[in-house]
N, C-alpha and C positions, 0 to 999 in steps of 0.2 A: 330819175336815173335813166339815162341812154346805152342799152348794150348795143356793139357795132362787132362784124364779122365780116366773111369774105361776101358771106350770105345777104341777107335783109335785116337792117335795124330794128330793134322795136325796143319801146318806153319798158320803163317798171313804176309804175307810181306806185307810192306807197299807202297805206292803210296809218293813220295817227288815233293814237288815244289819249288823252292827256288824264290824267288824276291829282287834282290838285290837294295840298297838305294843311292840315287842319294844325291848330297847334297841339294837339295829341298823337299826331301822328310821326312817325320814323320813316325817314325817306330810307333807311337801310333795311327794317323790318319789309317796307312795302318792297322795295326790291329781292329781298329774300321769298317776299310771298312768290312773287309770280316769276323767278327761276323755279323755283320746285315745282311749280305748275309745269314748268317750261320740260323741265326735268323729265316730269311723269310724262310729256309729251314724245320725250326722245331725241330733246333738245340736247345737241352740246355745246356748251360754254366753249367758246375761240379765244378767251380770254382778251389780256389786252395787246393792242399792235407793239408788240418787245421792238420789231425791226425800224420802224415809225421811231419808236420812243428814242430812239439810237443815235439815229439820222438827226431829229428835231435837237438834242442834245449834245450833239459834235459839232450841228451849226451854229450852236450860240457860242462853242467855244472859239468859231473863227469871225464871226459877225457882233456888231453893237447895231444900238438903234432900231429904228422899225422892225430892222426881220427878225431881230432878237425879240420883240416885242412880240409878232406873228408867232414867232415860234413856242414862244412862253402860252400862247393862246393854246394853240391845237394840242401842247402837251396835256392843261388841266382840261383840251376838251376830252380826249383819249381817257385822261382819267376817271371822267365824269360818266364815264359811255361803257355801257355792256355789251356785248354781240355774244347770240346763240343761234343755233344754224341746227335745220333739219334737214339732212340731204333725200330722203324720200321722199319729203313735200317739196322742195326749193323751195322752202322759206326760212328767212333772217328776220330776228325779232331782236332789234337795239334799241335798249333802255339807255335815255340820258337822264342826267341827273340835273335839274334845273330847281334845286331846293335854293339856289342864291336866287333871291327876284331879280335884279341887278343883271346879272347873267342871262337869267330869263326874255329880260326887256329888251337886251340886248342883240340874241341869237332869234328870239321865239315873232317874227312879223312875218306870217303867211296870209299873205294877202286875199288868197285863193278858199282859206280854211271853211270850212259848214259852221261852224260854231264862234261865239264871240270867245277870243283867249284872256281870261284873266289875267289881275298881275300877284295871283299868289304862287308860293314856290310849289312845284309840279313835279311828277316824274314823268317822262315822252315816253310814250312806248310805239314803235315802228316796225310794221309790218309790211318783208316784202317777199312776193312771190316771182322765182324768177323763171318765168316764161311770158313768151310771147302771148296778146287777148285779154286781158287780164288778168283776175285771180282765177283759179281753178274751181274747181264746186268745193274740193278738201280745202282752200285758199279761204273760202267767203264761211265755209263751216268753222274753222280754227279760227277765224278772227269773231264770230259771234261768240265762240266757246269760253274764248278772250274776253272780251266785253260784258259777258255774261258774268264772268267769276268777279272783276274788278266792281263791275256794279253791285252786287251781290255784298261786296266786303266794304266799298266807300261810297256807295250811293250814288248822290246828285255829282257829287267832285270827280266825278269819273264823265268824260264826254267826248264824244269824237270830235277828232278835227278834220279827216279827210277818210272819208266812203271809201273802200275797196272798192276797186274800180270791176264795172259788169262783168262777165265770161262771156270771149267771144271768139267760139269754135271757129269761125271760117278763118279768123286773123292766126288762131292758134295753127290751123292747119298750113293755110298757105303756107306762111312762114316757116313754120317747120319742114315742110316739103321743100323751099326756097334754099333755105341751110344746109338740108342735108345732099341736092344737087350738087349745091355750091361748093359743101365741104369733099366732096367724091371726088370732083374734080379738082380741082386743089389737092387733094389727096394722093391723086394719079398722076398731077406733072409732076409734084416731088418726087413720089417714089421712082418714078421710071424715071427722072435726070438723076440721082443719087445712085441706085442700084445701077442704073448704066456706067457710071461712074465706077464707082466701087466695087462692082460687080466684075467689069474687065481690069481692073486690078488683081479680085482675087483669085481672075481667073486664069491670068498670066502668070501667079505664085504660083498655083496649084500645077501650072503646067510644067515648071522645071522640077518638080515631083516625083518620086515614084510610089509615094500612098497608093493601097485598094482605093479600087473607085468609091465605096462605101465609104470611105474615110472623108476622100476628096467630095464627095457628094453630102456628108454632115458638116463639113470642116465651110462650105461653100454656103450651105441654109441657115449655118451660126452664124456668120460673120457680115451675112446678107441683112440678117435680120438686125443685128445688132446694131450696123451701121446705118441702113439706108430706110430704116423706118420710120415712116414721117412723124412728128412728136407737137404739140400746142409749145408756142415760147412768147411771153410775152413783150409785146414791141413798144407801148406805151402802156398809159396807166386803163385801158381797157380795150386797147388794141390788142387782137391777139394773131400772129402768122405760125404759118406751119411749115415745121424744117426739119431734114434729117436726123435721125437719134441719136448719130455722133457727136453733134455738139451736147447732146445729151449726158455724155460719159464723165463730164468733170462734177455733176450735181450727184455721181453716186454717194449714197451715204446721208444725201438730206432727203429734206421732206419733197421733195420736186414729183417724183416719182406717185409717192400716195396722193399729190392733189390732183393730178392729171390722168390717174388711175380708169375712170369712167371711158376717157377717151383711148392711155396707151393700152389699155390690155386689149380690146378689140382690135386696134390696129397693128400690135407683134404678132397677135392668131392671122390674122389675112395675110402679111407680110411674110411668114415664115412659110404659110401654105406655099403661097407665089415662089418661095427663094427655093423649095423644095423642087417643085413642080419642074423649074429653069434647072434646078441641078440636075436630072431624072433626064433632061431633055437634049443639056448641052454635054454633059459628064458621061462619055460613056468608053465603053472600051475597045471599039474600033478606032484603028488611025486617022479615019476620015473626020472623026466628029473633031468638035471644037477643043476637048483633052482625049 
């Protein structure tokens, strides 16, 4: 997996375990095993892609042939596939279900893998850690923890197919320092073309006025903020650019808000400081100033 930003790209390779199924085994029990594991980890269940399942769904009612056929695939893979998510660690752990060998033989040719991959039916288990370098040191400790428990309960039929890849501080840091340049500035031509924007809008309202300054000086930091505050919106399927909060206003009410939460709340706190600061500076009650 490739993440891309304004910043510096960098890989996610993931971590494989495969556990192959005995004929006493439950590919349901096994998967029940190791969400509760996942569970006690602080893992939540993302359940499955409802939006996906939607989209795949409504294309088959306007298409026949191949893509109907494509689409019939990724619906039973969606179904086949578990996603749990720790956002303390950044890490995703999705289980597929490859108890059809069929299916198996089909999906399962990694060319790259450490281990030979049998043709019995299996559960995948996928571990990724999402930052730049690597896995983290908590990254390479949970996937032993992993591997440890599954070997512990099925033995030999438990094996890697792909190492977590080394920790490597200097790519961690660069990168990160790369990003977070990147994203600053990025961060600062939006805000200062939007609030230039919308800011002599609201300040040409405020001018046919006669609110205390106090008013016109809250009335100027709400409306600052609300509008001209740069927000994450996705442009592709892992593209992501940064735009004012306005367009923001028609996702009230969903989930938009809680998944971008790491990023918006930092940026309404610096954004409302600023909108304050410009109100304190242009808002005042001499004739000369700008109200």
């Amino acid at each position: 997996m490739l993440l891309v930003s304004c910043g510096s790209s960098y890989s996610v390779p993931r971590a494989t375990i495969h556990v192959d199924l005995s004929e006493n085994d439950s590919i349901d029990k096994m998967q029940e095993t190791i969400v509760s594991y996942l569970e006690e980890k602080k893992f939540i269940d993302l359940g499955k892609d409802e939006e996906m399942l939607k989209l795949l769904e409504w294309s088959n009612t306007q298409h026949e042939g191949q893509l109907a056929e494509n689409n019939n695939e990724q619906i039973k893979r969606i179904h086949r596939t578990l996603h749990l998510k720790n956002e303390s660690l950044d890490i995703d752990v999705i289980l597929i279900d490859y108890s059809d060998p069929l299916v198996k033989e089909r999906y399962v040719n990694y060319s790259s893998a450490v281990a030979e991959i049998t043709n019995l039916p299996a559960l995948e288990i996928n571990i990724y850690n999402y930052r730049p370098g690597g896995f983290s040191k908590e990254g390479h400790r949970f996937f032993s923890e992993t591997y440890k428990l599954v070997s512990s309960k099925y033995g030999n039929s438990a094996y890697v197919i792909f190492q977590p890849p080394e920790t490597n501080d200097e790519e961690y840091y660069t990168t990160t320092l790369s990003n977070l340049i990147s994203g600053a500035f990025w961060w600062l031509i939006v805000y200062s073309v939007s609030l230039g924007l919308f800011g002599f809008l609201i300040m040409k309202g405020l001018k046919r006025t006669r609110l205390p300054i106090i008013w016109k000086r809250a009335i100027f930091t709400i409306f600052g903020t609300l509008l001209a505050t740069p927000l994450p919106f996705p442009a592709a399927t892992i593209f992501v650019i940064v735009l004012p909060s306005v367009l923001a206003l028609p996702a009230i009410g969903s989930d938009y808000f809680s998944r971008v939460s790491d990023f918006a709340i930092p940026s309404f706190l610096v954004s409302t400081v600023i909108c304050f600061i410009i109100s304190t500076r242009c808002i005042k009650e001499v004739r000369s100033d700008f109200i």
